[in-house]
N, C-alpha and C positions, 0 to 999 in steps of 0.2 A: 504494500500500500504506500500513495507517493503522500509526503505532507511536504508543503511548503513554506517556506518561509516567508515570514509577514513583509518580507521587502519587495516580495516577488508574487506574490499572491493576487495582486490588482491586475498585473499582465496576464493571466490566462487566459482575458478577453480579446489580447492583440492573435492577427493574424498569424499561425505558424508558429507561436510560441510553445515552449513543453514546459514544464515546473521540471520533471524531471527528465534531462539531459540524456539519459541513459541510454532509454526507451528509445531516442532517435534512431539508429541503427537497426535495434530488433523489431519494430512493430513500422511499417510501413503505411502511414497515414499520413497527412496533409497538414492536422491541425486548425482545421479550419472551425470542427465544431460550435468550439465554443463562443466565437468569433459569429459565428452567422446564428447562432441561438440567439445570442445579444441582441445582433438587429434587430431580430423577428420582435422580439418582447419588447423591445422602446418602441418600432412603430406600431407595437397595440399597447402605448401606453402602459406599460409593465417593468418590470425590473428584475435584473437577477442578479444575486451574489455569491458568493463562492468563500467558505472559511474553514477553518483546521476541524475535524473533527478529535474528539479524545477517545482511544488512547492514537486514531492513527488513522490518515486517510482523508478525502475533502466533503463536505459539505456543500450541493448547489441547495440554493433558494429559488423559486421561481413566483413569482405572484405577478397576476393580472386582475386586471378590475373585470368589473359582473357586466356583461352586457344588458340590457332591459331591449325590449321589444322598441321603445319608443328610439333610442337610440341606434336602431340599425337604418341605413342608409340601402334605399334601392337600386 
C-alpha cells in the first residue's frame, strides 16, 4: 500500500504524476486517472480529495451536490 507524503499528496491530481515512483516501470499506465476524475467532478460542481489513511494507504473523497428535477436543463 502506497502513502504519501503530505508534501506530495496535493499533486496526485497533476497529469502523469505517481506518489509512488516505483510502480512506474512495473505497472504500465498513463496516470491520467486521477487527473481526468478531477475534471469530471469540478465541472458538476463537486470536489475531490485524497489523504493518508491509518495505518497505510490513501483515502479518495468524492462529493457532488443533489441534482433536483427543477435544476436539470433540457
Amino acid at each position: 500500500m502506497v502513502r504519501a507524503s503530505e508534501d506530495l499528496i496535493w499533486r496526485v491530481f497533476e497529469p502523469f504524476f505517481r506518489v509512488d515512483q516505483a510502480r512506474h516501470k512495473s505497472v504500465p499506465v498513463a496516470g491520467l486517472g486521477l487527473a481526468v476524475a478531477c475534471e469530471i467532478i469540478e465541472r458538476h460542481k463537486g470536489s475531490i480529495t485524497i489523504r493518508n489513511r491509518e495505518p497505510q494507504g490513501l483515502e479518495q473523497i468524492c462529493r457532488l451536490p443533489l441534482s433536483r428535477p427543477s435544476d436539470r436543463r433540457l
